[in-house]
N, C-alpha and C positions, 0 to 999 in steps of 0.2 A: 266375206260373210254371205250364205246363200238366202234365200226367199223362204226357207222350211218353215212351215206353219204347223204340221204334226208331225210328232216323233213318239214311238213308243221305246221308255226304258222305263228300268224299277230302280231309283236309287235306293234302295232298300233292301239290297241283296250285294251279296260279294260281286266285283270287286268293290263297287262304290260304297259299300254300306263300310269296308273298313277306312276305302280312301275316298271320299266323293271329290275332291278336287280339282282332280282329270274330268270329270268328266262334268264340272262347273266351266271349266275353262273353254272347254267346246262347246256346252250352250253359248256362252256368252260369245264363243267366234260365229258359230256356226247357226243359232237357230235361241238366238236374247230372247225370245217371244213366242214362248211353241205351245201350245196343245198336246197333252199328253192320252192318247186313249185309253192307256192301261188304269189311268188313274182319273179320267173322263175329270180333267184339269188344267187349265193353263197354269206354264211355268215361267216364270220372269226372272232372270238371272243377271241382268245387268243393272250396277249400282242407279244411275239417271232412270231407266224404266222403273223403279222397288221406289224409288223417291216422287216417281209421278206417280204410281199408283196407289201409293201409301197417300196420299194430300188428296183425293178424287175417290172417297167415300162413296159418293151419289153411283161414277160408275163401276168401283170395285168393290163392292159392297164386303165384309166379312161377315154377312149375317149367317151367310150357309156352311162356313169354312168349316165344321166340326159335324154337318149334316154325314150321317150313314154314307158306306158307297153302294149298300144296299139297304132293302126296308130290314130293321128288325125281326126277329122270329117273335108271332105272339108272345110264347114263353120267355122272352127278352123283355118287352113291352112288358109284362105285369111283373117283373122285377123290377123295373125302370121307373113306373107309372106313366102316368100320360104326360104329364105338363111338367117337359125338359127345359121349359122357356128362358127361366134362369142357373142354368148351369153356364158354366168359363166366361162371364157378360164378357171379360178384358179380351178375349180370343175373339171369339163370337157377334158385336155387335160392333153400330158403326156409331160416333157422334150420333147427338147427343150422349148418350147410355158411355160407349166406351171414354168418352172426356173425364166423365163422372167416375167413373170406376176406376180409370188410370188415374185421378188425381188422389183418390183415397187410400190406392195399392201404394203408390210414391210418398205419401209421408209415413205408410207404416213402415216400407222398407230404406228410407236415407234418410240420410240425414248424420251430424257428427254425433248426436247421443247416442243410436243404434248404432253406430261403429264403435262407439268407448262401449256399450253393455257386450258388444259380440265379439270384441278382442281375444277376452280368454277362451271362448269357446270356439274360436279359427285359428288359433294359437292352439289350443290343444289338438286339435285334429290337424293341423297342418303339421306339426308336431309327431304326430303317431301315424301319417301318411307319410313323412321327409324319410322317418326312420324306418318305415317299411323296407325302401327303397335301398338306402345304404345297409341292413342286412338283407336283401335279397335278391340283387340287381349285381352279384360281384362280376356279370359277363357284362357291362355297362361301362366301354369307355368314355361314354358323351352324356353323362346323362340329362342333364337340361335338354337337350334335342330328342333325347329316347333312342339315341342311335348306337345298336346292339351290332360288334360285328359277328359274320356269321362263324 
């Protein structure tokens, strides 16, 4: 593992944007802890780093995580309005606020009664997704894997 503290890349672009994996795996060898300038952003990519800095709100704050990478154009701003305060709180803020808002987003999404009301309707689309695939897919010899020979 070397000492890299910044590194510019765009996981956001081919190859990474269709595989990022490669190139999760060499942060994590190469540079767990780096500085990104293109994206004027540290990236943490090792499971123990994402687990300390998920618990250390006070110094990792997510208050700015959804802030602009530049100022808005006026003509942005008066579509937007001024007071963005509470937009994504769950993204966006640290404990308190985020405690609060994750506890509220979690009973509307689990639970065994939202699973028995959404059966049929993950059933049907799982349904009219499976079937896409077995008529469209006949170059598919693997498909659980998605592996297409050429």
């Amino acid at each position: 593992m070397s000492n890299e503290t910044t590194r510019a890349f765009n996981h956001l672009v081919p190859p990474h944007l269709e595989d990022p994996y490669p190139l999760f795996e060499e942060l994590r060898r190469e540079a767990p802890v780096v500085f990104n300038p293109s994206f004027g952003m540290w990236f943490v990519s090792r499971h123990e780093d994402v687990a300390a800095v998920v618990k250390d709100p006070v110094r990792f704050s997510s208050a700015q995580v959804l802030a602009p990478m530049q100022e808005p154009s006026p003509e942005l701003l008066a579509i937007l309005g001024e007071d963005r305060s509470g937009v994504y709180p769950l993204l966006s803020s640290d404990p308190p606020v985020h405690t609060r808002v994750r506890g509220l987003v979690s009973k509307a999404f689990a639970g065994p009664r939202l699973a028995a009301r959404m059966e049929p309707f993950i059933r049907a689309i799982t349904s009219e997704l499976v079937g896409g695939f077995e008529r469209g897919c006949s170059c598919c010899s693997d498909p659980p894997t998605g592996t297409c020979p050429a």
